[in-house]
C-alpha positions in Angstrom: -21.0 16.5 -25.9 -20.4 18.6 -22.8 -17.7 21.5 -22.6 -13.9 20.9 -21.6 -13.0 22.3 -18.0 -9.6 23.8 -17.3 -8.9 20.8 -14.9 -9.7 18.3 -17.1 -7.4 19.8 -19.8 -4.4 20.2 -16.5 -5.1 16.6 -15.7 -4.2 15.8 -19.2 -1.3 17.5 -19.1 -0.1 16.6 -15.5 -0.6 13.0 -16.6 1.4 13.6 -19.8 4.2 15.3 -18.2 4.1 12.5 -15.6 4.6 10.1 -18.3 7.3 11.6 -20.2 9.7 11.8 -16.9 8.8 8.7 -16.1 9.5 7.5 -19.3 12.4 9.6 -19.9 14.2 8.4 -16.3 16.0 5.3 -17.8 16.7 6.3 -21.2 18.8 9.1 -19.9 20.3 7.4 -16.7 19.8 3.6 -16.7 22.3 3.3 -13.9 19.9 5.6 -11.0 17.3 3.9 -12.4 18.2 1.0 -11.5 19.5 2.2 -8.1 15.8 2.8 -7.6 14.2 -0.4 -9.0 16.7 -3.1 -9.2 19.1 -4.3 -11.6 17.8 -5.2 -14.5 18.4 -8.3 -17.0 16.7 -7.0 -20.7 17.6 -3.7 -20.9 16.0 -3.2 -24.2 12.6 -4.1 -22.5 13.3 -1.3 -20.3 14.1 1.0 -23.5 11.2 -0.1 -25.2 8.6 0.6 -22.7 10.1 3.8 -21.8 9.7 4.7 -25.5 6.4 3.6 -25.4 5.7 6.0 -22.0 7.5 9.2 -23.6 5.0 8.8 -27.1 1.7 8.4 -24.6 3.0 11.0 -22.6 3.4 13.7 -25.5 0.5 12.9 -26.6 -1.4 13.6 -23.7 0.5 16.7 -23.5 -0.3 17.9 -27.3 -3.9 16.9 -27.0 -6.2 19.5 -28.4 -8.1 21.3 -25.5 -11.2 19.8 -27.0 -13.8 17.3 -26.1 -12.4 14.9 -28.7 -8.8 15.5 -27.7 -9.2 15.6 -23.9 -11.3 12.4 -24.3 -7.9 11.1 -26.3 -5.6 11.9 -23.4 -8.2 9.9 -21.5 -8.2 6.5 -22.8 -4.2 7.2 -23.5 -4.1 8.0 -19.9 -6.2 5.5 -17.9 -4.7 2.6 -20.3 -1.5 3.0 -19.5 -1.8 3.7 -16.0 -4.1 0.1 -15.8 -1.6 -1.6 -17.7 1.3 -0.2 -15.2 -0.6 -1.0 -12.1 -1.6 -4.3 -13.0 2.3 -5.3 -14.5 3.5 -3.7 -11.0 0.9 -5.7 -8.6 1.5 -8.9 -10.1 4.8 -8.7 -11.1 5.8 -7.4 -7.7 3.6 -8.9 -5.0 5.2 -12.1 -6.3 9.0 -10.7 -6.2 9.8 -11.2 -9.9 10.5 -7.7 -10.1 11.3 -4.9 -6.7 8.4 -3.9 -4.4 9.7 -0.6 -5.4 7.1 -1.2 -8.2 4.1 -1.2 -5.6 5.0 2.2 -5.2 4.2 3.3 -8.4 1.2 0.8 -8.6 -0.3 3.6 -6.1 0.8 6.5 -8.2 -0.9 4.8 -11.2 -3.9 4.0 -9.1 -4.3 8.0 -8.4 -4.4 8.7 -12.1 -7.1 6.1 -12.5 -8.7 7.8 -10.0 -8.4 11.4 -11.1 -9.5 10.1 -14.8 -12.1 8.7 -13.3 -13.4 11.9 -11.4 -12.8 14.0 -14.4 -16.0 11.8 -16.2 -17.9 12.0 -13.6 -17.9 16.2 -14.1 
């Protein structure tokens, strides 16, 4: 198993902490929130997968600085960033939710990207 590097272990936690404001955003202020993305009809669906992005996003950030543990953060990291991209590209190239959401289609795209760098060390 090859050795941790200091970036891999700061892209876990960058990712994490990403995560956990993103998360965070419209559990503490649902109104800006929706300034930003457009009203929105469940707000418990909101809650939920907020929730949801807080716990991967801890976990990232408590992953050991281990092979194991950074290889955790990974697969916590990369499937949540697919699963957000591809909600956000469907869901908003067809206007069922704002284009606001393409947006962070990109920013999800990056972490694939950086994830995917990171095994290629």
């Amino acid at each position: 198993m090859r050795a941790v590097s200091s970036a891999d272990v700061r892209l876990a936690r960058a990712h994490g902490l990403f995560n956990v404001v993103g998360g965070s955003w419209p559990l503490v202020h649902m109104a800006s929130f929706e300034a930003v993305t457009g009203p929105k009809v469940d707000r418990w669906l909101v809650r939920t997968v907020s929730g949801l992005m807080v716990v991967n996003g801890v976990a990232q950030l408590r992953a050991e600085p281990s092979p194991d543990g950074i290889a955790a953060a990974r697969r916590i990291g990369m499937g949540t960033a697919l699963v957000l991209a591809a909600v956000d590209i469907y869901y908003g190239s067809r206007h069922r939710i704002s284009r606001m959401y393409l947006l962070d289609a990109v920013l999800e795209a990056a972490w694939l990207m950086a994830w995917t760098r990171s095994l290629r060390r």
